[in-house]
C-alpha positions as CSV (number, residue, x, y, z in Angstrom):
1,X,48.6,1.5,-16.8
2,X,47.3,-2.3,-16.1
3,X,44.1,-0.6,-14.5
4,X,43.7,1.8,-17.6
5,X,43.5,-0.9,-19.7
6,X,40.7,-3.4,-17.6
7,X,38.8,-0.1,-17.1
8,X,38.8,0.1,-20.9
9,X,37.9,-3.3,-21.1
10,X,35.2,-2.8,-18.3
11,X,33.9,0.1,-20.6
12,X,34.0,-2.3,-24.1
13,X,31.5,-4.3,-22.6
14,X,28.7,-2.1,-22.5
15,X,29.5,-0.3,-25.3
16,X,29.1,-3.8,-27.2
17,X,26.3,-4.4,-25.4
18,X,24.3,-0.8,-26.1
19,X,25.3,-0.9,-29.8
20,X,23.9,-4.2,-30.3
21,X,20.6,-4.0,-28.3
22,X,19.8,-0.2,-29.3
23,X,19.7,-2.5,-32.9
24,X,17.8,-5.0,-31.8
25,X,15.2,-3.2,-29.7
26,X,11.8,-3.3,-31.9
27,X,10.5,0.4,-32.4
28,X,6.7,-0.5,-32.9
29,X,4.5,0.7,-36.1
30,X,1.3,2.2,-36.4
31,X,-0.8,-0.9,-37.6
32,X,-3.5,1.2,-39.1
33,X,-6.7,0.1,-39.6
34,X,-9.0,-1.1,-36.2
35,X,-7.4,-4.1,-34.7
36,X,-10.3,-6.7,-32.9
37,X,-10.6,-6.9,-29.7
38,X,-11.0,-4.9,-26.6
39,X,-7.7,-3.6,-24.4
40,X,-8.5,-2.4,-20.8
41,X,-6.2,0.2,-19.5
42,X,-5.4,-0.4,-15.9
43,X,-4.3,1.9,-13.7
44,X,-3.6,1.7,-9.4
45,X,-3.8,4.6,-8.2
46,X,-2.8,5.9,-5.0
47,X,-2.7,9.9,-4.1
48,X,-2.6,10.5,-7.9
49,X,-4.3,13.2,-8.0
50,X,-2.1,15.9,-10.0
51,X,-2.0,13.0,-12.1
52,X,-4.7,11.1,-13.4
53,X,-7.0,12.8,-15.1
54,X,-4.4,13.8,-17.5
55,X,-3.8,10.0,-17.4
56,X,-6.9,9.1,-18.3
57,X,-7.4,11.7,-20.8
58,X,-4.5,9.9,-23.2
59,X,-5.9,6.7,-22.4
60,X,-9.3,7.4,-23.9
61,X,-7.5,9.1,-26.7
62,X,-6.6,5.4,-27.6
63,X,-7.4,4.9,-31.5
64,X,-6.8,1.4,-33.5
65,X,-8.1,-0.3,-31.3
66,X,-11.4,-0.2,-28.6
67,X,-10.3,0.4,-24.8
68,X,-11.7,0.9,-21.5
69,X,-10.1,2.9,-18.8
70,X,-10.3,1.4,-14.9
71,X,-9.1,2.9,-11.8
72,X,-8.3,1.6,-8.8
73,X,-8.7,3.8,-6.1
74,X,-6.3,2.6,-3.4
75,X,-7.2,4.5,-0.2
76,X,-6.4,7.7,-1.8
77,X,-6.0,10.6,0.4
78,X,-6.2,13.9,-1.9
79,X,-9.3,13.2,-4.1
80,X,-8.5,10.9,-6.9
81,X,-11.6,9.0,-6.5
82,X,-13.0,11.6,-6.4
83,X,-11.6,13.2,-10.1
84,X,-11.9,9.9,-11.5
85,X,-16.0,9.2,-10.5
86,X,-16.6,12.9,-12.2
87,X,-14.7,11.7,-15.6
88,X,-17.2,8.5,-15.9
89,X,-20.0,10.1,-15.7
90,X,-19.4,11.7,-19.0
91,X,-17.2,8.7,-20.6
92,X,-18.7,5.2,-20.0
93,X,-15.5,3.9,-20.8
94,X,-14.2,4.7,-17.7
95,X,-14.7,3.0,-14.5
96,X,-14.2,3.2,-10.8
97,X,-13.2,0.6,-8.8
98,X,-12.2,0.7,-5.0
99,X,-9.4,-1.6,-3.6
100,X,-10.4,-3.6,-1.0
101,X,-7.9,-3.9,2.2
102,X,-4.4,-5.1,1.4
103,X,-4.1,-8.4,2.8
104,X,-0.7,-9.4,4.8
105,X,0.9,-11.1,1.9
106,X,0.7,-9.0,-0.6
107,X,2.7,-5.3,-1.8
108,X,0.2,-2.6,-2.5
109,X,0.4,-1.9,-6.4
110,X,0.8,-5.5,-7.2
111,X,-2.5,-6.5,-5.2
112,X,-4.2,-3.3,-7.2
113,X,-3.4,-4.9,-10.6
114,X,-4.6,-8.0,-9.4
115,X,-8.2,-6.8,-8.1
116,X,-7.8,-4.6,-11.8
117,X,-7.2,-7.6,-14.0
118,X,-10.4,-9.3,-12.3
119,X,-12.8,-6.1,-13.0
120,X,-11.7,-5.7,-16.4
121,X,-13.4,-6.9,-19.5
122,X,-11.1,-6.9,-22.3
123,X,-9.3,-9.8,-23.5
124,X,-5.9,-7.7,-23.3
125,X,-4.8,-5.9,-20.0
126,X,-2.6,-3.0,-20.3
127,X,-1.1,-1.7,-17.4
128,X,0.3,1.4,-16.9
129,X,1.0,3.9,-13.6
130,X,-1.0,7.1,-13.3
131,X,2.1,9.5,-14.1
132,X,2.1,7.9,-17.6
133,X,0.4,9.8,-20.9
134,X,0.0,6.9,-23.5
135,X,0.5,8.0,-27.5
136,X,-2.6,7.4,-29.5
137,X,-1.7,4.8,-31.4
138,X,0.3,2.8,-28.3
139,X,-2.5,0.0,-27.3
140,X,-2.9,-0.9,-31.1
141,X,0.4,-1.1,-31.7
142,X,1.7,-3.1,-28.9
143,X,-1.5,-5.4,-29.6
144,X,-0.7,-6.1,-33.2
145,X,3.1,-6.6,-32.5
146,X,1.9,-8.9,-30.1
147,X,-0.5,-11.0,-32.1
148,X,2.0,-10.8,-34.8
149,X,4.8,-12.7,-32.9
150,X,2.6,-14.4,-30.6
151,X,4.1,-12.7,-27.7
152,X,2.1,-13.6,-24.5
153,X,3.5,-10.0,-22.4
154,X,5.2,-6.4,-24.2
155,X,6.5,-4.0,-22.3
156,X,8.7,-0.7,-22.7
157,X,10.2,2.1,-21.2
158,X,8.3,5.2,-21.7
159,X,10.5,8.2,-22.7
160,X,11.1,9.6,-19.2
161,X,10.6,13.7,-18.7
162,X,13.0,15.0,-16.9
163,X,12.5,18.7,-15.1
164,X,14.9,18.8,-12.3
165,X,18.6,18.4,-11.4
166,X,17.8,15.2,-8.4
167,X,15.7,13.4,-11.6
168,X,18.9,13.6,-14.1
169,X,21.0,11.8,-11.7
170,X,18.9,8.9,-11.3
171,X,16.8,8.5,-13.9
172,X,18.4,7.9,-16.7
173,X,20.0,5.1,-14.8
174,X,16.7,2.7,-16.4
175,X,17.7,3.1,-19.8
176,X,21.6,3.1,-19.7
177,X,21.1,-0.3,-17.6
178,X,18.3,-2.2,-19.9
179,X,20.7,-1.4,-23.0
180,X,24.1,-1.3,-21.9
181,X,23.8,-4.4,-19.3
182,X,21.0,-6.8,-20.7
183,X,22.0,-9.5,-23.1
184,X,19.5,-9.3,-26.3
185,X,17.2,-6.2,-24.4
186,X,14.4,-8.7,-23.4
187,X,14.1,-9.6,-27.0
188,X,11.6,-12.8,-27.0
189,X,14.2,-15.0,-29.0
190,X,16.6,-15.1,-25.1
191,X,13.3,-17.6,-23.9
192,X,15.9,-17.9,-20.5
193,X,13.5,-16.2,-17.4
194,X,16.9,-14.7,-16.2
195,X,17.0,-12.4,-19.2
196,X,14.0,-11.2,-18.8
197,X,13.2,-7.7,-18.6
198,X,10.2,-5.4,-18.2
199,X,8.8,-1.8,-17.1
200,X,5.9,-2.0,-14.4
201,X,5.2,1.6,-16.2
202,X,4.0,0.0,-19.5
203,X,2.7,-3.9,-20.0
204,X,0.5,-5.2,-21.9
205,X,-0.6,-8.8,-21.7
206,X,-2.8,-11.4,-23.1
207,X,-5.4,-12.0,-20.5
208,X,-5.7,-15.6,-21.2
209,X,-2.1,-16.3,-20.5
210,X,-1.9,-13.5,-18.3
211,X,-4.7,-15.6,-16.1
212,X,-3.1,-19.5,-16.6
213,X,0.3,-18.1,-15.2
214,X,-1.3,-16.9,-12.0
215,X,-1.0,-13.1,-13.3
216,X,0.4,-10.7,-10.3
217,X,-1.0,-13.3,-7.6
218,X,2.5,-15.2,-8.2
219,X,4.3,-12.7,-8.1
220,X,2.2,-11.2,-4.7
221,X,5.1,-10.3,-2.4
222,X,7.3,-7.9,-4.6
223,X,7.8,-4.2,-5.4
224,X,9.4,-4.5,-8.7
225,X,6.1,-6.0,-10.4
226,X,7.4,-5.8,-14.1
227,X,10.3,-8.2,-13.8
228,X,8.9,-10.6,-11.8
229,X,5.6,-10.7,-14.5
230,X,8.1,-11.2,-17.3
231,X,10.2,-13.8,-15.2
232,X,7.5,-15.6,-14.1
233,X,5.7,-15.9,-17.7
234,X,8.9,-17.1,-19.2
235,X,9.2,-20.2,-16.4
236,X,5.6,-20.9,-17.5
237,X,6.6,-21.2,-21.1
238,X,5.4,-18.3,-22.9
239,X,7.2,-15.8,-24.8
240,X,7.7,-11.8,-23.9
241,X,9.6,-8.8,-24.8
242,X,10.5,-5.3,-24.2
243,X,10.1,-2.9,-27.0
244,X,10.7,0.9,-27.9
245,X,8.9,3.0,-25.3
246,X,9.8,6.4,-25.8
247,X,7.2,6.5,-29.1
248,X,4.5,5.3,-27.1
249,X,4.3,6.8,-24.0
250,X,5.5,9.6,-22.1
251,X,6.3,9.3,-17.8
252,X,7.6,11.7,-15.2
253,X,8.2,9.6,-12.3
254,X,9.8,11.6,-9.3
255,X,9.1,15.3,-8.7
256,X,13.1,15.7,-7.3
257,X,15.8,14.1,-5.6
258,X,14.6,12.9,-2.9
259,X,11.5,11.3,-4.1
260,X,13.5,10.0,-7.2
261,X,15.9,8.4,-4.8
262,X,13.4,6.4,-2.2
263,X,11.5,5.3,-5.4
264,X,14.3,3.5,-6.5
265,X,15.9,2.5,-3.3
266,X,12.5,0.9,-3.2
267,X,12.9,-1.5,-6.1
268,X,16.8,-1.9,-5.5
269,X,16.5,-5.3,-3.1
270,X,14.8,-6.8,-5.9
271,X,17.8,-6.1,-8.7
272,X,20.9,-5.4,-7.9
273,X,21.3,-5.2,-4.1
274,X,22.3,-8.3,-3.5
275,X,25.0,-9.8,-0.8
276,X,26.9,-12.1,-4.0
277,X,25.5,-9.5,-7.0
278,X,26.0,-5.9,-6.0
279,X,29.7,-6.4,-5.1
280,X,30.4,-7.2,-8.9
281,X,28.0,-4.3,-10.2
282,X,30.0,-2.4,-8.6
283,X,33.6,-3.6,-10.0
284,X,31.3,-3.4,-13.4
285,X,30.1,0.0,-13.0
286,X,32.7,1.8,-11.5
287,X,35.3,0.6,-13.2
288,X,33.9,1.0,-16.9
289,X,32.1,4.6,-15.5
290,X,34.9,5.7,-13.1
291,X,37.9,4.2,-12.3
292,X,38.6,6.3,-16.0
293,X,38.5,9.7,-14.2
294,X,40.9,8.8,-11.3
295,X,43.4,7.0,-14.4
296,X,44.1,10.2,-16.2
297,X,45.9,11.0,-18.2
298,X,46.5,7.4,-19.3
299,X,45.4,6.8,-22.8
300,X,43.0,3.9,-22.3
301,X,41.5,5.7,-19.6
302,X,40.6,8.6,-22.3
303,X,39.0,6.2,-24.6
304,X,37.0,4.9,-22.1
305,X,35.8,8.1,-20.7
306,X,35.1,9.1,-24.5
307,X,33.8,4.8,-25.2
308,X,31.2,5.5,-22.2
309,X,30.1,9.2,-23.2
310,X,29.4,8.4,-26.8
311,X,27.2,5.1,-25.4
312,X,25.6,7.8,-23.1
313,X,24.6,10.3,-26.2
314,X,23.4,7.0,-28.0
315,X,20.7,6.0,-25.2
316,X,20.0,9.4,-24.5
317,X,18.9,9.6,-28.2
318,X,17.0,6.3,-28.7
319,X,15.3,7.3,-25.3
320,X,14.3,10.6,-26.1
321,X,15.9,12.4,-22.5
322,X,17.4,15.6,-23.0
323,X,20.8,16.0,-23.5
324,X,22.0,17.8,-20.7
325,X,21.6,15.0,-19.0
326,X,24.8,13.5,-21.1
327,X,27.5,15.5,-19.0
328,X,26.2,14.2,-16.0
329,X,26.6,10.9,-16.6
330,X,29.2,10.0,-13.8
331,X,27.5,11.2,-11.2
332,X,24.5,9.8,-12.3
333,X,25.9,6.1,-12.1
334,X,28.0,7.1,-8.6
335,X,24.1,7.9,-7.4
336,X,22.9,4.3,-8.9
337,X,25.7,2.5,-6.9
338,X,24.9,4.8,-4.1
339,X,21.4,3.7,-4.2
340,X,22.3,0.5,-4.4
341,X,24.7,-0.1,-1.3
342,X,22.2,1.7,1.2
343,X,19.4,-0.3,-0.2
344,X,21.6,-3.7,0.5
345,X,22.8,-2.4,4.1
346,X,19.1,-1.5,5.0
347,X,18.0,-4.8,4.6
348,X,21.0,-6.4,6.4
349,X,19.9,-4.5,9.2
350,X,16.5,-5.1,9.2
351,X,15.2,-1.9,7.7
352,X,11.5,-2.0,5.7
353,X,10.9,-1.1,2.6
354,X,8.4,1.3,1.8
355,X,6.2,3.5,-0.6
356,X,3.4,5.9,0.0
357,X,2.8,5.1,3.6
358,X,3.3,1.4,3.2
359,X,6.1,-0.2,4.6
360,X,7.1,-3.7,3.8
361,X,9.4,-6.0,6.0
362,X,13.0,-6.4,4.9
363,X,12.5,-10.2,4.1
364,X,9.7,-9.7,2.0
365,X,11.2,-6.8,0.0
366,X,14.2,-9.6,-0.6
């Protein structure tokens, strides 16, 4: 009965947790009217082509506010220069740009929004990846929030579309952990660089502040680009925050299981995989997501089974992911922990980390 009751306890905490973050997280306005200024739209791509000219077709849909649209075509393979150089010639918004070799120090996508940020012209840089389909009114509104509350870097997640069985159990891990684990949500009022948060998938920054920080040349050897931006503009002083997503842009990341799993295994040195942090993830996680099941049919394990389904349904709604995915919900946080621990024992032993056809050593990826 003693476990029952710390697994309910274990299951409190992010309950507390979601219901006061899905409050506090800002769902953005349309700020009508033109806003001034000029937002460039960058996005690295590499092999993207089943993806970007839908891509850049919702970027140049962009109203409130003037945009351009550049590419980076990073040794693509399968003709996305190719797509791209045939869009610009009939939209002059749009622009082509090659990357140049990747030096040894650097991860592939972060050095591609570092050449981006030097071709572009606007004085705000929105990045987003090539699998995302911004709404029309998303670069004015994340640039009036942020002039409004002089916030120097906004990012969200973008409501994730889900189409397969492999994606349900990993997926929705991003929301459930940004809400139900993250003091405040990345609110800029928690000015602390350890409660930072971000979404490589959607950022937009100031360019001037983006540029006196060191933009993604500080943060040059890591995978997980969108934290380490956030954490590294809060140690420099300025303020950032993580907003809504799911009203102003739509992503489908992975195509499956597998692909849904290295992508994340990818990133998982650089969160939780830690030697001292997974270990208590794990008590946390299991025990407020699991240990329930195995506690039956002890009362406080049904209220935490029923205390971790209805924060579930609540993120699935503020999120916009379907709601199938809510009965999975076990397995899908037995596959984050699963993700996790392999992550952690590659590195001990030495294993890269990679990502279309890069691999990175172990000690970088730490």
């Amino acid at each position: 009965m003693l476990l029952a009751w710390i697994a309910l306890g274990l299951a409190a905490l992010p309950a507390l947790f979601g219901l006061l973050n899905l409050w506090l997280l800002p769902r953005l306005r349309s700020p009508g009217g033109e806003r001034e200024g000029l937002v460039s739209i960058l996005i690295p791509a590499r092999d993207e082509a089943a993806n970007i000219e839908a891509c850049l077709r919702a970027a140049l849909a962009s109203r409130g506010v003037a945009v351009e649209a550049v590419v980076m075509d990073d040794a693509s393979r399968d003709g996305t220069g190719e797509i791209v150089a045939r869009l610009a010639e009939a939209d002059p918004r749009i622009r082509l740009v090659q990357a140049p070799p990747l030096p040894p120090d650097w991860t592939g996508k972060v050095h591609a929004c570092a050449r981006l940020a030097e071709a572009a012209r606007g004085t705000h840089l929105l990045f987003i990846d090539a699998d995302v389909r911004l709404a029309p009114e998303a670069a004015a509104a994340m640039l009036a929030h942020g002039r409004a509350h002089r916030i120097a870097m906004l990012s969200g997640v973008p409501r994730q579309l889900i189409g397969s069985l492999g994606e349900a159990l990993t997926v929705p891990a991003i929301n459930l952990l940004l809400l139900g684990y993250l003091p405040a949500v990345g609110r800029a009022f928690t000015r602390r660089a350890d409660l930072a948060a971000a979404c490589g998938q959607l950022i937009l920054c100031d360019r001037a502040v983006y540029e006196a920080v060191g933009g993604h040349g500080a943060v040059r050897h890591v995978l997980h680009d969108g934290l380490a931006l956030a954490r590294r503009f809060r140690a420099e002083g300025h303020r950032t925050e993580v907003v809504d997503g799911a009203p102003l842009a739509t992503c489908r990341m992975y195509g499956g299981f597998a692909e849904s799993w290295a992508g994340f295994m990818k990133n998982a040195r650089e969160g939780m995989a830690t030697p001292l942090g997974l270990p208590v993830w794990t008590v946390l996680l299991s025990g407020a997501h699991l240990w329930p099941w195995a506690l039956l049919p002890a009362p406080p394990a049904i209220a935490a089974i029923l205390l971790m389904f209805a924060l579930r349904a609540a993120i699935t709604w503020r999120a916009r992911e379907p709601w199938w995915t809510v009965p999975l919900h076990p397995l899908t946080v037995l596959v984050a922990l699963a993700i996790q621990w392999v992550a952690l024992i590659r590195w001990l032993l030495g294993r890269p980390a990679g990502w279309k056809g890069r691999a990175y050593p172990a000690t970088k990826a730490a």
